[in-house]
Steps between C-alpha positions, in 0.01 A plus 500: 500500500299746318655791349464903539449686161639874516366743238694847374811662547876376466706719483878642602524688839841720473607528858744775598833367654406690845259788590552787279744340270470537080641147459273245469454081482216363260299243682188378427190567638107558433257396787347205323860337418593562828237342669551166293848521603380528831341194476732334305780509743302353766429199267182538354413547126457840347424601177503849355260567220591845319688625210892602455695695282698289232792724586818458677289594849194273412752197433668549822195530709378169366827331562542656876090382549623136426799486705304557768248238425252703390287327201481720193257292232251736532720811421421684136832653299427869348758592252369816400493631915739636749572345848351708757789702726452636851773723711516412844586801781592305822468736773736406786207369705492239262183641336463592169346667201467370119570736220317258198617512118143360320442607166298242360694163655445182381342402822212714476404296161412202622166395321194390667509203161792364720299427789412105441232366775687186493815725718276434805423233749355485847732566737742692297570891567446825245669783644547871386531859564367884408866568258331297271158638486500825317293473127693271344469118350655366818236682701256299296695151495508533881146555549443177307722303669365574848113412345701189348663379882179593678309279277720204539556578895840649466503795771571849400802733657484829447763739623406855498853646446423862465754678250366826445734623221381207271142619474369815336338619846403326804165485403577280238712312713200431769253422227704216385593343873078565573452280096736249670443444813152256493669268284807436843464203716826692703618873533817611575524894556808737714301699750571804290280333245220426707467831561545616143256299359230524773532871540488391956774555719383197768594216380229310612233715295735453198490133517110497536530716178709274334296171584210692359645563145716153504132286536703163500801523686560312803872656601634830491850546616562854622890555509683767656867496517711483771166547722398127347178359325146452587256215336135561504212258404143650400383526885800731527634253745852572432874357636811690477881436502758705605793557235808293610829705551735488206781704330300687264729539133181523290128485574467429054303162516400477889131543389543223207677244738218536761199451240722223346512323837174461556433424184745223504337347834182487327658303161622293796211449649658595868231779485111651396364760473384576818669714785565155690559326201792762396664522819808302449510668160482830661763435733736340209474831304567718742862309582543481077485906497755525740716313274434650203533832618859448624625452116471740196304466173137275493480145344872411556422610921247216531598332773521063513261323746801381672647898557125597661443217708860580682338887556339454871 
């Protein structure tokens, strides 16, 4: 099978004990990571490509990646860096907010001389988000890997995954997500962030928008909570899914574990990139985020193929 390659953050996600509380369990977390353990649990092969702390943080991150299957060759120690922190705030809807401790992490100095053509093969996946895109090296090593993948016909994921207080204004923020965008072969975005980026409340005017600055995507997946996802191709033909019901603990990782679905249907080769072609995909996701959502913390939520095939 080929493999998905997920570029920037790993970090640890301190998640209070209930709504409100001051006591709190380290887990960890990160989009990328959590996306490759997305797709690890379900069997396929994930690799994350970034940089860690040679701390006592950075060590355990690495070891909790491999017990869960995830491949870690590709990772780059920093000893001279800090492991990124962020402070969860669970509301009791099971939402949440992120309070992040950044001051010059190791995994925002990943260097674009790391970035080896050779990562890529057709068929395999790169996959990444926004947290890693302000000026930095890893901004830099990302863009290369995506021109890297493209050129050897590895498709290109890009999750939008707006977090405002990481950017010095939003401006900034949108300029990076428009410098990203063409090089996408999928989208992911929250309804919120549709509208954010485009500026346009319908959502069908924002996707139009959005096609026109991501030139070569095929997919965007529109999610939207408990209201469910849409998928739209470049006719803005679109299909949507309702969200399944579920117990909600924690929504932390719900976006991750749908992206990481589909993704791993496509290293499967169960699904294209097409609205038909993504169907089953689609549908698979959208039972995998009602598991995930009924557990606390990211990565270690990841439900097994076996626990979202028994989700009807």
């Amino acid at each position: 099978m080929p493999k998905l390659v997920s570029m920037g953050d790993c970090i640890v996600d301190f998640l209070p004990a209930e709504p409100g509380s001051m006591t709190y369990t380290g887990k960890m977390g990160g989009a990328p990571v959590n996306v490759c353990a997305a797709v690890a649990k379900l069997g396929g092969r994930a690799c994350f490509f970034g940089k860690l702390a040679d701390d006592a943080f950075g060590r355990r991150l690495k070891a909790e990646m491999e017990s869960l299957g995830i491949d870690t060759t590709l990772v780059v120690t920093d000893g001279g860096r800090k492991t990124g922190l962020a402070f969860v705030d669970l509301h009791p809807d099971g939402d949440r907010d992120f309070f992040f401790y950044r001051d010059l992490p190791a995994d925002s100095d990943l260097s674009p001389d790391d970035v080896r053509g050779d990562i890529f093969k057709k068929g395999d996946v790169l996959h990444f988000c926004s947290i890693s895109l302000p000026e930095s090296p890893t901004r830099h090593a990302i863009k290369k890997a995506a021109g890297c993948a493209r050129e050897r016909g590895a498709p290109v994921s890009f999750d939008v995954n707006v977090r405002l207080n990481l950017w010095k204004s939003e401006e900034d923020l949108k300029a990076a997500v428009r410098e990203f965008l063409p090089l996408a072969d999928v989208v992911k975005v929250t309804d919120e962030e549709l509208a954010f980026i485009t500026g346009l409340s319908d959502e069908s005017e924002g996707i139009k928008c959005l096609f026109e600055q991501a030139t070569e995507a095929k997919l965007i997946f529109v999610t939207k909570g408990e209201k469910g996802a849409t998928a739209y191709d470049r006719t803005i033909a679109k299909k949507h899914r309702p969200a399944l019901p579920a117990r909600v603990v924690d929504t932390t990782g719900a976006g991750d574990c749908f992206i990481g679905s589909v993704i791993y249907f496509l290293l499967a080769g169960k699904a294209d990139l097409t609205l038909e072609g993504a169907d089953s995909a689609f549908d698979f996701a959208a039972r995998a985020c009602a598991c995930v959502i009924s557990k606390k913390g990211g990565a270690p939520s990841m439900p097994s193929f076996e626990e979202v095939e028994k989700v009807k």
